[in-house]
C-alpha positions as CSV (number, residue, x, y, z in Angstrom):
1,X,124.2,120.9,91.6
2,X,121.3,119.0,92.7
3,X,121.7,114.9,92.3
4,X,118.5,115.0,91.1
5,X,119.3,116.3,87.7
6,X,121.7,114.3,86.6
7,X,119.4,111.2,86.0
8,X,120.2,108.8,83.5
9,X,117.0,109.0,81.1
10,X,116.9,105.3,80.6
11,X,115.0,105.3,83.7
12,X,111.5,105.0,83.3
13,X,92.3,124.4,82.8
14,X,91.2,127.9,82.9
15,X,93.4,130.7,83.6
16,X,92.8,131.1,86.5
17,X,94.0,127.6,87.1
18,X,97.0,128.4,85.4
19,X,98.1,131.1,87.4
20,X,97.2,129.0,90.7
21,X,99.5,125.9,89.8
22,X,102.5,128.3,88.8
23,X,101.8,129.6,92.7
24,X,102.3,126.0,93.7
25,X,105.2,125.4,91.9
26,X,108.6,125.7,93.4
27,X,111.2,128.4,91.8
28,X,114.8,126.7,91.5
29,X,117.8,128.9,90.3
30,X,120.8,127.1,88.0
31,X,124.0,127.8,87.6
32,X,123.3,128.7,84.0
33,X,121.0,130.2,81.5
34,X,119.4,128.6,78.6
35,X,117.8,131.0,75.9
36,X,117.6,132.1,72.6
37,X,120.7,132.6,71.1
38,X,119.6,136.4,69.4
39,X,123.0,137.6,68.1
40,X,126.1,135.8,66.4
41,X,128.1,136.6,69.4
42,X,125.8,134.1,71.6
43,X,125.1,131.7,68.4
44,X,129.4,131.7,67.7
45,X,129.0,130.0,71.2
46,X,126.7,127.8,70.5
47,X,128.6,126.6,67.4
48,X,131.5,126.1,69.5
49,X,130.2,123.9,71.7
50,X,128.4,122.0,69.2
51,X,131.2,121.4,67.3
52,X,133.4,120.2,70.0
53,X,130.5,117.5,71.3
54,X,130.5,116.3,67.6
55,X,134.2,116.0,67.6
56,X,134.1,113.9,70.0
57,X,131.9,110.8,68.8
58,X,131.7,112.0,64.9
59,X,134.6,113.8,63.9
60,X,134.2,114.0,60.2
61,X,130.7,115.8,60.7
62,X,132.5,118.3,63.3
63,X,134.5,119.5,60.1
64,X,131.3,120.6,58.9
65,X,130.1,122.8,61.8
66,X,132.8,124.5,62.9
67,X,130.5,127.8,61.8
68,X,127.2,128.3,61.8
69,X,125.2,126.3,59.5
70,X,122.1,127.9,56.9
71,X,119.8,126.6,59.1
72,X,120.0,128.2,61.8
73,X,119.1,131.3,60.1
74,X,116.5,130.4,58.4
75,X,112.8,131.1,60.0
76,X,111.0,128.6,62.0
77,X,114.5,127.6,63.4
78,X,116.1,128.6,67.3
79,X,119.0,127.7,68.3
80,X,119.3,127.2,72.4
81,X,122.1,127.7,74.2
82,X,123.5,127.3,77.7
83,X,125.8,129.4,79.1
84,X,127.8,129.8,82.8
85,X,126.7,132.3,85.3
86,X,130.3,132.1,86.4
87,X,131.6,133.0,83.2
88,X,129.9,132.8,80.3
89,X,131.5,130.1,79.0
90,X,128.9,127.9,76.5
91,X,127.8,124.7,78.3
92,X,125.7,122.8,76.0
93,X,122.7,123.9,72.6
94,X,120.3,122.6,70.7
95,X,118.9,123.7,67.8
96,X,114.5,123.5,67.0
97,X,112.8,123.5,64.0
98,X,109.4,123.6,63.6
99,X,107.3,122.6,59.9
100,X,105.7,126.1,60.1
101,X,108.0,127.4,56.9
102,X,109.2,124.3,55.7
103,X,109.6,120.8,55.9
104,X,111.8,119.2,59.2
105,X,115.6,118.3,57.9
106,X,114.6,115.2,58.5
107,X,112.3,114.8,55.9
108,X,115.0,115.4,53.8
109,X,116.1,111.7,54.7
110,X,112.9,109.7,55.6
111,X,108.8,110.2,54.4
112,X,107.3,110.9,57.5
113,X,104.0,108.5,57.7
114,X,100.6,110.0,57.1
115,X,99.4,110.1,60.5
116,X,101.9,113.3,61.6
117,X,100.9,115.1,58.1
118,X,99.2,118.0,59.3
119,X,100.2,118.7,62.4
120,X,102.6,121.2,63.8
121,X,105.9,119.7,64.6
122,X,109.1,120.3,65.6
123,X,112.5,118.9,65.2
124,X,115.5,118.5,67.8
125,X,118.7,118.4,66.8
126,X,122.8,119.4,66.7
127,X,122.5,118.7,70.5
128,X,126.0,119.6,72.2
129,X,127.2,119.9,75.3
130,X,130.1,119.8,77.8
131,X,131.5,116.5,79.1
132,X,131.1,115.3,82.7
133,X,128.4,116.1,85.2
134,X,128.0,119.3,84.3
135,X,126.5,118.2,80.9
136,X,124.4,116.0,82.1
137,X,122.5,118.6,84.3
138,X,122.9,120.4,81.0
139,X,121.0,117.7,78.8
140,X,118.3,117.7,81.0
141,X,117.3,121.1,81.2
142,X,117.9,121.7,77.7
143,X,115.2,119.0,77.5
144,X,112.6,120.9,79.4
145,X,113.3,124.1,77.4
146,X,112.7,121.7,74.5
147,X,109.4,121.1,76.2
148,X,108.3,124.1,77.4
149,X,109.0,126.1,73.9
150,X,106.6,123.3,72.3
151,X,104.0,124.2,74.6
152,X,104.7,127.7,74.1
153,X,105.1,127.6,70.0
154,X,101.6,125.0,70.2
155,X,103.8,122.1,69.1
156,X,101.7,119.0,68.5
157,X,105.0,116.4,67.9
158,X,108.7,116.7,68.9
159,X,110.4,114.3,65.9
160,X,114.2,113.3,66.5
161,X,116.4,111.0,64.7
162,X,118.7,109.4,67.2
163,X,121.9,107.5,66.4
164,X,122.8,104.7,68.9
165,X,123.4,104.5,71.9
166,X,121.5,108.5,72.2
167,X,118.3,107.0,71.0
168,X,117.8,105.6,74.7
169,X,117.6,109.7,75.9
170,X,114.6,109.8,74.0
171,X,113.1,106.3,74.8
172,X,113.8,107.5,78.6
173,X,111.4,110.5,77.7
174,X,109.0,108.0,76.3
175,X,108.9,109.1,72.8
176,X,107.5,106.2,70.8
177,X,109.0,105.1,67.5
178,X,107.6,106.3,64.5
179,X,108.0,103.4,62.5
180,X,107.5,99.8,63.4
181,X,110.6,97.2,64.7
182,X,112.9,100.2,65.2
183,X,113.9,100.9,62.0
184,X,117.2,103.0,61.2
185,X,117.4,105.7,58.0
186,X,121.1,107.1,57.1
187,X,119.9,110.7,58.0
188,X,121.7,113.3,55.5
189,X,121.6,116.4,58.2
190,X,123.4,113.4,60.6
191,X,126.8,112.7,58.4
192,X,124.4,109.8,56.6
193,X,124.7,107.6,60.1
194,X,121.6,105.5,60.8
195,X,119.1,106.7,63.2
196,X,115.8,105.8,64.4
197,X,113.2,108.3,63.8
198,X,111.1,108.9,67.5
199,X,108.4,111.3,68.0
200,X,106.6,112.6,71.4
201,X,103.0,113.8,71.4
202,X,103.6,117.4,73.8
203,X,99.8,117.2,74.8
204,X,100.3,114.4,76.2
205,X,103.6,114.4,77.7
206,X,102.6,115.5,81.3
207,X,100.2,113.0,81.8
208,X,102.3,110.1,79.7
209,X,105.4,111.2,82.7
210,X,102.7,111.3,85.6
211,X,100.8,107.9,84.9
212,X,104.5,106.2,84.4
213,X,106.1,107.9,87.7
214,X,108.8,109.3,85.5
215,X,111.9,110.3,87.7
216,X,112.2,113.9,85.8
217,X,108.3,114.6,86.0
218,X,108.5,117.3,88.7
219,X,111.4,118.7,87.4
220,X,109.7,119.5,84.3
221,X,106.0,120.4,85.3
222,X,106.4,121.3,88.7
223,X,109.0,123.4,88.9
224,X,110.1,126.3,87.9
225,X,113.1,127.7,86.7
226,X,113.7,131.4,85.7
227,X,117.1,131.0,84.0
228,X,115.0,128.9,81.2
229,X,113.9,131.6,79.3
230,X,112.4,130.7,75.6
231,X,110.8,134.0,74.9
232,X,113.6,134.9,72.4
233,X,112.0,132.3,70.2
234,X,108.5,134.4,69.6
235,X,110.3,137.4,68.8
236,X,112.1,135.5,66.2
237,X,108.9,134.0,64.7
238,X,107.1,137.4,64.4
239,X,110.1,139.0,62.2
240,X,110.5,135.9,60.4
241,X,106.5,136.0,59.6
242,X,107.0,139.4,58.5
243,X,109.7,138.4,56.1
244,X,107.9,135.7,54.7
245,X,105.2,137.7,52.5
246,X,108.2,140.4,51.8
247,X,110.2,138.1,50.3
248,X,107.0,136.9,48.4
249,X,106.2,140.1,47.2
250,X,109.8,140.4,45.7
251,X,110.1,137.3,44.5
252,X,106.5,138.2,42.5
């Protein structure tokens, strides 16, 4: 695996234009997948490893996920997950919510401030993945799917609430705090730990990265990588927009 991956993240057009910079980009293969998890066989993986990264920093929240949760059922919600070219075996997930349906989970916890009402937004969380190196290349390119479905779902804000120490992941991707002198909120969807609340405006992340030199820049807008594939997530989207008026009309 490629050094460069494994950074620590502490460290600090037209169409036509489009299709001309994806020329220039370089093509890089991993040895693993990240997608859509689009059947309970692949999300059963994803729980697994999920559960096993909670065991190991907040075990009495692990209890609670040893199987799939509500939420990553309902619409508006994908759940990533990484798995082994080798063999299959789950390496890391991450679940996204956007505000399309409903509100974040973490507005179950915390009044988001008036300046992010309106806007599309998503949420990161139930991150998990495996110990050692290998999870760190992991955690970053679950990162840039994080980043490339907001671009492709027209996400204005990625929101996370991040317990200590993992808040300095996010600072790392300079997301700025969302409320003044770093504030902590016991998060109810986090075991009721104190996090910071973070957000990251995704229009301008690529400049924000370019302007401060960040180390992963290249790695997420420059190159490509076919074994990131968010597509699953649009197909999910269309049948959950379909739903949404069904259930409507029955409801009525």
């Amino acid at each position: 695996m490629e050094a460069s991956y494994a950074m620590d993240f502490t460290q600090a057009g037209s169409g036509g234009d489009l299709i001309s910079q994806e020329m220039a980009m370089a093509e890089e293969p991993l040895p693993f997948t990240i997608r859509v998890a689009g059947n309970e066989r692949q999300l059963r993986k994803a729980v697994s490893i999920r559960q096993r990264a909670y065991g190991r920093h907040v075990p009495a929240l692990a209890e609670l996920l040893r199987v799939p949760e509500a939420k990553d059922h309902e619409p508006g919600c994908v759940v990533l997950v990484a798995e082994s070219k080798l063999d299959g075996e789950p390496l890391g997930t991450m679940r996204i919510q956007t505000n399309r349906y409903r509100p974040l989970a973490i507005e179950a916890s915390v009044a988001l401030p008036a300046w992010l009402s309106g806007n599309v937004l998503a949420e990161a969380t139930r991150l998990g993945i495996v110990e050692g190196r290998a999870g760190s290349v992991v955690k970053t390119m679950l990162f840039k799917a994080l980043y490339l479905y907001c671009l492709a779902e027209g996400i204005e804000w990625v929101v996370i609430g991040a317990r200590p120490p993992l808040e300095r992941m996010y600072e790392g991707l300079l997301f700025n705090d969302v409320f003044p002198d770093k504030a902590y909120f016991p998060m109810k969807h986090g075991g009721n730990i104190p996090h910071r609340v973070l957000a990251l405006e995704i229009a301008e992340a690529d400049s924000r990265w370019r302007s401060a030199r960040h180390p992963l820049y290249d790695l997420f807008t420059r190159t490509r990588h076919p074994d990131i594939d968010i597509r699953g997530s649009q197909q999910k989207h269309n049948i959950a927009a379909q739903q949404v008026p069904v259930a409507a009309a029955i409801a009525a």
